[in-house]
N, C-alpha and C positions, 0 to 999 in steps of 0.2 A: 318397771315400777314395782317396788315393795308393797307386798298388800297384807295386815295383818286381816286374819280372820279370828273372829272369836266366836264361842255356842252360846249357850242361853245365860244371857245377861243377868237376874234378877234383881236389876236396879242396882250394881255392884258396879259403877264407873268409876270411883276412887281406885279402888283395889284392879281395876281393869287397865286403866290408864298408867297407873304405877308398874304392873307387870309388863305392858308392851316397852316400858320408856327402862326397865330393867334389863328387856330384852336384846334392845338394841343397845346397851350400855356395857351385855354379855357378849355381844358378837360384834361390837364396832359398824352397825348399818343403822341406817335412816329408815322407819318405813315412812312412806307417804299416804296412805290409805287403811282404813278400820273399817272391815264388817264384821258387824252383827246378828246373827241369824234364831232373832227371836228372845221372846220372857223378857222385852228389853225394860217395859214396867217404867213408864213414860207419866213420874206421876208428880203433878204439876202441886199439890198440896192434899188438904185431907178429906176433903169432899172425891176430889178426884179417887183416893184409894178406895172407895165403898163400889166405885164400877169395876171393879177387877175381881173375876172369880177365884180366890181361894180362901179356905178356912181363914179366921180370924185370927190363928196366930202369925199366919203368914203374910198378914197386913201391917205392912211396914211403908214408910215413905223415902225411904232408899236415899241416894242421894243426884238423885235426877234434878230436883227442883233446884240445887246450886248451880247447875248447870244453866237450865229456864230461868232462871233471875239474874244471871250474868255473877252470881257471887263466884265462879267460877268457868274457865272457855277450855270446850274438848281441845286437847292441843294437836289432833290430825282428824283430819275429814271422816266422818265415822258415818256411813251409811246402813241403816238399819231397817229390817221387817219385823212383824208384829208376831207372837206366837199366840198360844192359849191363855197367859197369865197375864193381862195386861190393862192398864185404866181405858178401856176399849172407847168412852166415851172421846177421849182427845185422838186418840187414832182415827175415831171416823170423823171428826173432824175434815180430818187431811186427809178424806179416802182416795184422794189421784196421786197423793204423796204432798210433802213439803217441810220446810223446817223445823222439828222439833224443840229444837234449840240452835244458837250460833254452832253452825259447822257442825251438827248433828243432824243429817236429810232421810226420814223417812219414806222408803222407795214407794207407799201405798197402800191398800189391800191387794194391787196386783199391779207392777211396773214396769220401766224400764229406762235404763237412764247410759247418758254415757259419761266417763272418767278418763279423760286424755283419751278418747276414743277407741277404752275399752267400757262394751256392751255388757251391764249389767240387770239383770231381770231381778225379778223376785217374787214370790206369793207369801201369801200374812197369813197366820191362822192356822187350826189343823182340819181334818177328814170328821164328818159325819154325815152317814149317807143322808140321813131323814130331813135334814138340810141345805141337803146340795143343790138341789133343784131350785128351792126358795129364792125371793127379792130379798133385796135389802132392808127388813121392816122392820126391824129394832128402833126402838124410840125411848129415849130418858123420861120417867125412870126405870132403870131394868128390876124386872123380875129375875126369880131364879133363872127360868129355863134364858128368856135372852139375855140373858149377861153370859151366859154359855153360847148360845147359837150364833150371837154375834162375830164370834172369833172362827166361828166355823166355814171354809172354802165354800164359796159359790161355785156352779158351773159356770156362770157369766164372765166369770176371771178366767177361769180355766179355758175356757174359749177364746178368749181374749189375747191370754199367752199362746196359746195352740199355733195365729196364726202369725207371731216373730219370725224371721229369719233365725239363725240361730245365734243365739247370744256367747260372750265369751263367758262371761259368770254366770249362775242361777243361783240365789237364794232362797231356802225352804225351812220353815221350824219343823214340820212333818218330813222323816223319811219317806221317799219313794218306794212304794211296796215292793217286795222280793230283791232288794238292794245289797240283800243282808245276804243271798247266794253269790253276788259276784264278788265277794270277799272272805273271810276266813269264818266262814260262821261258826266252827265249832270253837274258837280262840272267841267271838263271843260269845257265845253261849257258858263257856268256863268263867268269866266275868259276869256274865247276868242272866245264869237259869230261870231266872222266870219271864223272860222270855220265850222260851220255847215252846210254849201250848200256842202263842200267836206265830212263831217262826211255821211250828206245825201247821194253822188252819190259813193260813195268810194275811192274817191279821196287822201283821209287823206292818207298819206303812202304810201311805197312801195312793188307791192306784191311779186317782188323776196325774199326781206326780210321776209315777212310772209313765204314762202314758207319754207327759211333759218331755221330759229325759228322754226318752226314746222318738219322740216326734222333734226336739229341737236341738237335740246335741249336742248341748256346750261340753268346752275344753272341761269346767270345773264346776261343779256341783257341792254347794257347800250346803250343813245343816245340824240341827241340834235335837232339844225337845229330850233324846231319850239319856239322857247324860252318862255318855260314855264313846271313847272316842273309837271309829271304826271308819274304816279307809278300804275302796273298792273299785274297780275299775271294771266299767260296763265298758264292751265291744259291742260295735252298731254293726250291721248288714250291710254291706253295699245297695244290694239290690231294692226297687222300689217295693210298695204296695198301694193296692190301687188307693183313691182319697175315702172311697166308702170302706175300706177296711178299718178295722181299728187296730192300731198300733200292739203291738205284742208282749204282753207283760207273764208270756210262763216264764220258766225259771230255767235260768244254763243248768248243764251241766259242768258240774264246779266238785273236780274230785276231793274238796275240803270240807267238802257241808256235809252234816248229818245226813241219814239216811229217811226220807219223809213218808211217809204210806200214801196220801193221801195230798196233793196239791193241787187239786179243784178249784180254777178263779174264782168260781162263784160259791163255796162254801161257805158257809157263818157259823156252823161248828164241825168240828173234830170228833168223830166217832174213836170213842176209847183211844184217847191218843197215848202213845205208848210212851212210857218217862222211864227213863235206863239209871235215872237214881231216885228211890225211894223220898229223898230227902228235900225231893225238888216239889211234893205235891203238896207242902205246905208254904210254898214260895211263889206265889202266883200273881205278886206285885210288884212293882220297883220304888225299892223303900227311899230312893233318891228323887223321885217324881212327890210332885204334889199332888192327895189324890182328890179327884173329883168324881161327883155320881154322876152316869149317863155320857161314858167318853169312851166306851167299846164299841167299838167300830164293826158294821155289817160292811161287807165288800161286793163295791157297784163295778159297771163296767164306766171307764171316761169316757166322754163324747168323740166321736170320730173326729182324728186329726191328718193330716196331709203330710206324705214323704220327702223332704228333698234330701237331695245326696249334704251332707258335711263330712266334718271329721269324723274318725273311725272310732276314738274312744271318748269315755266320758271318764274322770279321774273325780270321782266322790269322795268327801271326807266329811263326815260326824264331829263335833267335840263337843265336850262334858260343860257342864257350871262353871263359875267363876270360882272357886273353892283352891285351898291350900293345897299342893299335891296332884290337884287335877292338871287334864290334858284337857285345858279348854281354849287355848291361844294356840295356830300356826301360820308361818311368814312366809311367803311365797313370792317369788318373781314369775311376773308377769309381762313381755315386754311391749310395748307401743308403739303404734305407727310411728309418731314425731315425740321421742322420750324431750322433755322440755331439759335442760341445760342448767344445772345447780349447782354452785359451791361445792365442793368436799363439805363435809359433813355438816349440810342441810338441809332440809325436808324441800320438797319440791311444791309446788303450790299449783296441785289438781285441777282441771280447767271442766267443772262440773256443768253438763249441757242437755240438754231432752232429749233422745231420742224420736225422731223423725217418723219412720214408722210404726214407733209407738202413739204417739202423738195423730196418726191417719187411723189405727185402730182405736183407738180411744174417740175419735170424732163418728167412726163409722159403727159403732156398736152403743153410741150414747141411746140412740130412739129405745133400745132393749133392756135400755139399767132401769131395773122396776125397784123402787122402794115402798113395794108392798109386797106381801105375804106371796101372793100369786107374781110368778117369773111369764115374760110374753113370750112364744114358739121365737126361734132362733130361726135365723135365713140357715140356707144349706152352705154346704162351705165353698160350695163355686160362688156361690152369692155373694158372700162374705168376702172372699180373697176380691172379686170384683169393688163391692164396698169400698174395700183400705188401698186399693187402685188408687178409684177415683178422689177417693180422700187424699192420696198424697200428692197428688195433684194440687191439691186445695193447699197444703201443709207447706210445699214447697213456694207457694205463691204469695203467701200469707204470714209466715213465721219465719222470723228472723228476727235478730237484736235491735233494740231503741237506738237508733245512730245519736242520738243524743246523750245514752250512754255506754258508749262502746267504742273504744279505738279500732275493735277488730274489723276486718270486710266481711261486710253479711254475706252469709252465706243459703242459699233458698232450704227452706226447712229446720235452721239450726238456727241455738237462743239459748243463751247461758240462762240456767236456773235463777243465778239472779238476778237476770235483767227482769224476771218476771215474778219471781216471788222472794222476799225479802221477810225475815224473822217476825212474827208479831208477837207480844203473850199475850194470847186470846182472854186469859183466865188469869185470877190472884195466884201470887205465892202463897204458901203454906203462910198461917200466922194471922188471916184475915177471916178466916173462915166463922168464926163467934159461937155464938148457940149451935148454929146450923153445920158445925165441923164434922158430925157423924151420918150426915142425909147427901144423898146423890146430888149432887150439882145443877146446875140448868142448862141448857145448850147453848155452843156460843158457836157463832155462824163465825167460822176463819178466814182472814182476810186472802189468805195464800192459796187458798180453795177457789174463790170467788175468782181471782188474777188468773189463774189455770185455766176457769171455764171460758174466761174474757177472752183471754188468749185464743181459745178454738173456736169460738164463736157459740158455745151451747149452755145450755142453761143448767144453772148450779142447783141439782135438784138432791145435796146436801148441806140445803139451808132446811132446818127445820125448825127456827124459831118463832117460824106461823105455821109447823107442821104440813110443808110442801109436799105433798106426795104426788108424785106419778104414776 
């Protein structure tokens, strides 16, 4: 299977779909698959734009909403995560995932889905320690800080992915902390010196995602957020460690990297960090980021995760914005157990389905999703692996396609996306909006939310249109 990848979207789907459909018009191939990894700016009209954290000139209503109004259809399956820049409001909508638009399927705030029976994960959002720990307590209408906090990783996901099998994709709009050693750091650093005081203190990244990476192995690691493309290949250990260790995030030795003084996991500053060009100490931001106040990141350790043996590497790649010139698109084969059977030059028609053991984690860690401010203690991870046991028990007993609409033989645990959740617009298009086009929106309880929880049998405790809290 052809998979395009693309980086941080900022609502640029014309200009993105135009490039990929150039791309294969430059090398004569079909892709059948588009990710997205984040800023994908999912904004349904102009109430919707006032929940997205960035400065006001950077509020634009992109051209998503052609897409959500049907005046236009993604022309390949484009699977997308949520980054920092986003109408956060319509994301949490659909926090277990679901369709954005026709053929547009957001993986969640934390997922996993399968594609012709390749395993795709993902995480929404970036790193901020002072939130990590937090529920899910954001409620419309946001203030400054939650319209920020909102997009920031919980531990409850990150637990959540922790205990997948390993997946063949991962999705992240945050780099993986010290990611930036197992590849040419000094070639980026020549590209974007101001990075280097976070290269220095560890800044660069997030270490639940190292942790991620390192506890679940996938072949390929995609991701954006810092626009600019950079490609790395982590080597895993054969050998185990115990489940109470936590996963290893120092840094290889990599005879390419700068020389560091000082790479302490747990440091938040850099004592006199030394800069070998004068020129770099008035460069201490990346004038291609959008900036926000209160997005420096202190570095925690991630929650203890469990070893199993996979494959030996992980092959990570970065890429940049959607922009003129940039390195923000690449095509990749991937092959599949049963590749489906197409024409010469046509696109193959992806057989999009849940994830089984996602679907037994997701049943088994629902009692724990707190959508208030205080998070509940978390089972231990024997606990836990036992949980998503017995849960898949339930998942294989329980889930499987509507034979009413399916030619296919059910199969125990498996259930095409859309035998269960089917496009709604929760929300107007742009152009309805009247007086009220510049005030936050109201909550609209998503039908494909609802269908998901029906599905597992738990309660949708993101409806908050009587302010449901658990």
């Amino acid at each position: 299977m052809k998979i395009a990848v693309e980086g941080c979207s900022h609502g640029a789907l014309n200009a993105i779909y135009q490039h990929l459909r150039d791309l294969e018009t430059r090398h004569n191939y079909i892709v059948d698959l588009l990710l997205m990894c984040g800023d994908f700016q999912a904004i349904r009209n102009h109430r919707d734009m006032q929940c997205m954290a960035v400065p006001q000139k950077y509020r634009q209503l992109g051209d998503f909403h052609k897409y959500y109004t049907g005046e236009k259809i993604a022309p390949v399956l484009t699977i997308v995560i949520g980054g920092n820049h986003e109408a956060s409001n319509y994301m949490s909508e659909l926090y277990h995932g679901g369709w954005l638009a026709p053929n547009i399927y957001f993986l969640g705030h934390a997922g996993c889905i399968q594609v012709n029976g390749i395993r795709i994960a993902g995480a929404s959002g970036i790193f901020k320690s002072n939130d990590f720990s937090l529920g899910f307590y954001e409620r419309l209408p946001y203030d400054n800080g939650t319209m920020r906090s909102i997009y920031h990783i919980r531990e409850f996901n990150v637990r959540r992915l922790s205990l997948l099998s390993s997946p063949d994709i991962f999705l992240s709009h945050d780099w993986p902390q010290y990611i930036e050693r197992h590849g040419d750091t000094q070639g980026l650093l020549r590209r974007k010196p101001f990075f280097r005081q976070d290269v220095q203190t560890g800044n660069l990244g997030s270490p639940p995602l190292m942790g991620l990476l390192r506890t679940l192995k996938p072949e390929w690691w995609f991701s954006a957020h810092l626009h600019v493309r950079f490609q790395a290949t982590v080597q895993h250990e054969q050998s185990g460690i115990g489940s109470n260790s936590l996963p290893t995030t120092s840094p290889p030795q990599n005879p390419d990297e700068i020389a560091i003084a000082d790479d302490d996991f747990d440091a938040v500053e850099y004592q006199n960090p030394p800069i070998e060009d004068s020129r770099l100490q008035t460069t201490s931001h990346n004038p291609d980021e959008i900036t926000l106040e209160e997005e420096e990141e202190e570095v925690i350790q991630p929650p203890p995760v469990a070893y199993r043996p996979q494959p030996s590497v992980t092959n990570f790649l970065a890429l940049d914005k959607c922009l003129p010139k940039r390195e923000f698109m690449e095509v990749i084969d991937v092959p599949t157990a049963s590749d489906e059977s197409t024409m010469p030059g046509q696109r193959c028609i992806p057989k999009l389905t849940f994830d089984p053991e996602w679907l037994a984690i997701s049943r088994a860690f629902h009692p724990f999703f707190s959508t208030r401010r205080r998070q509940a203690d978390y089972p231990d991870e024997a606990t836990a692996r036992a949980m998503v046991a017995e849960e898949m028990v339930w998942v294989k007993s329980n889930v499987h396609n509507n034979e009413a609409n399916s030619s296919d033989v059910p199969l125990p645990g498996v259930r095409t996306i859309l035998d269960c959740q089917t496009f709604v617009q929760s929300a107007p298009g742009p152009g309805s909006e009247g007086a009220q086009k510049n005030q936050q929106p109201p909550w609209y309880t998503n039908p494909q939310t609802t269908a998901f929880c029906d599905m597992l049998g738990i309660q949708n405790v993101i409806d908050f249109s009587s302010d449901n809290r658990a």
